[in-house]
C-alpha positions, 0 to 999 in steps of 0.5 A, spaced: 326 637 351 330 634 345 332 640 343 336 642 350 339 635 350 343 637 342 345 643 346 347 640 352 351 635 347 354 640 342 357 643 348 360 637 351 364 636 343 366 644 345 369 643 351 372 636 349 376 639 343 377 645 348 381 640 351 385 637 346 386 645 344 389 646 350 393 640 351 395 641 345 398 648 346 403 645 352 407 645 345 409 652 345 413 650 352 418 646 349 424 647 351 430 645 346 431 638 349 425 637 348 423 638 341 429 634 339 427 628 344 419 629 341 422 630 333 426 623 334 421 619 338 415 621 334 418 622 327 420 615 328 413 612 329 410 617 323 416 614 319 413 607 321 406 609 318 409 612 311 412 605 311 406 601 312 401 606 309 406 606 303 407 599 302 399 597 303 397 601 298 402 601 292 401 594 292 393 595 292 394 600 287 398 595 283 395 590 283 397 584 290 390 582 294 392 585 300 388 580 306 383 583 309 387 584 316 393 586 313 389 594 313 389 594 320 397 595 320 396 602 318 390 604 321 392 601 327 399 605 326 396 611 325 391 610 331 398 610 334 402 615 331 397 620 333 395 619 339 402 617 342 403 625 338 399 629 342 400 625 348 408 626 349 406 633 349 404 633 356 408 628 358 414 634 356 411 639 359 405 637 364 407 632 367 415 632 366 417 632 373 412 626 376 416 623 370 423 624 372 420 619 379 419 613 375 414 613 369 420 615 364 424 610 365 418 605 363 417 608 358 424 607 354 423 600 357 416 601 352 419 603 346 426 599 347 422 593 347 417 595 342 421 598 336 425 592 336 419 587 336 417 592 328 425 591 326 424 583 328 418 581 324 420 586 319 427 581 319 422 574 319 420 576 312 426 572 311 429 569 317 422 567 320 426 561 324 431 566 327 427 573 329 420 570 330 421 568 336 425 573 339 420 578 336 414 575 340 417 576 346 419 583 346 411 584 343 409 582 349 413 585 354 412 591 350 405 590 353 408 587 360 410 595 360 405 598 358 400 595 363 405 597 368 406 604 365 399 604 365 397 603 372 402 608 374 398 613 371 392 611 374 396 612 382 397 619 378 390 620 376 388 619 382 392 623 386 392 629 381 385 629 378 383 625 372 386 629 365 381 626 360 386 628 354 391 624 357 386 618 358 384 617 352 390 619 348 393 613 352 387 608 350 388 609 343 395 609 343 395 602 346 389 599 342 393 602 336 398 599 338 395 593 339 391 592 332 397 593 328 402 589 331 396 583 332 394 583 325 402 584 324 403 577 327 398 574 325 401 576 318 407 573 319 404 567 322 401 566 315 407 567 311 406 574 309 401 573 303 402 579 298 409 582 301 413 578 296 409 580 289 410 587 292 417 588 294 418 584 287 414 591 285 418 596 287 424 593 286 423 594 278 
């Protein structure tokens, strides 16, 4: 018994990364718009986790005692980064014309309100009095639209079938999204404890 339920869950994890296999092979029906439009939008998030990633463990190797939250930023941005790469992917492909109804303009509604949200609390390091007001308000609009792109998603699950790949994806990326910028704020909210000794680093 205990061996015929190791089997059944070995095939599961084959048929799941079949899944992802064979999502992920969508990429060779990109067309030249859309590898240009995919290189831009994805290439700026892995900028955004080279950044962070960067940051975090030069001053760690460096000798700045990070707060423990502030390592949220870049797992939360890798998290992000990689779902919201393979996610795009069908998005460009699969889903490209239910896309074009709606769901496209929300999603630039997404990232005009969430890289922005990055660039302002990046900009409340040294003017908190002018940006951190701004820069919460686009994070939370930044999540008012996901919860809205979301929920057309879920119309388009349930009309078309349910696309686990897509699903998940998009559940990591959200909660990625959500551990970066929460521990993000909330280091702002704190003063930005070790950024200061570490910029002075690099800048040597």
């Amino acid at each position: 018994m205990q061996r015929s339920v190791a089997i059944l869950e070995k095939e599961k994890q084959i048929n799941v990364l079949n899944e992802i296999s064979s999502y992920a092979s969508n990429i060779r029906k990109f067309k030249r718009d859309d590898w240009l439009r995919y290189t831009l939008w994805i290439g700026s998030i892995f900028g955004l986790l080279c950044a962070t990633t960067g940051v975090t463990v030069f001053g760690a190797m460096t000798g700045t005692v990070w707060p423990a939250y502030v390592w949220w930023i870049p797992i939360g941005t890798m998290m992000f980064c990689g779902a919201l790469a393979l996610d795009d992917i069908g998005h460009r492909t699969l889903y490209k014309k239910q896309l074009a109804r709606g769901e496209r303009y929300v999603h630039q509604m997404i990232a005009g309100t969430a890289v922005p949200s990055v660039v302002f609390l990046c900009m409340s390091f040294q003017h908190p009095d002018i940006f951190k007001v701004p820069a919460l308000v686009l994070i939370l609009l930044s999540f008012f639209y996901s919860a809205l792109d979301e929920g057309m998603h879920w119309v388009r699950y349930y009309q078309q079938g349910l696309d686990r790949v897509e699903m998940w994806s998009h559940f990591v990326a959200i909660t990625g999204h959500a551990l970066m910028i929460g521990a993000w704020w909330h280091w702002l909210d704190q003063g930005y404890p070790g950024l200061q000794e570490t910029l002075a680093r690099l800048t040597l």
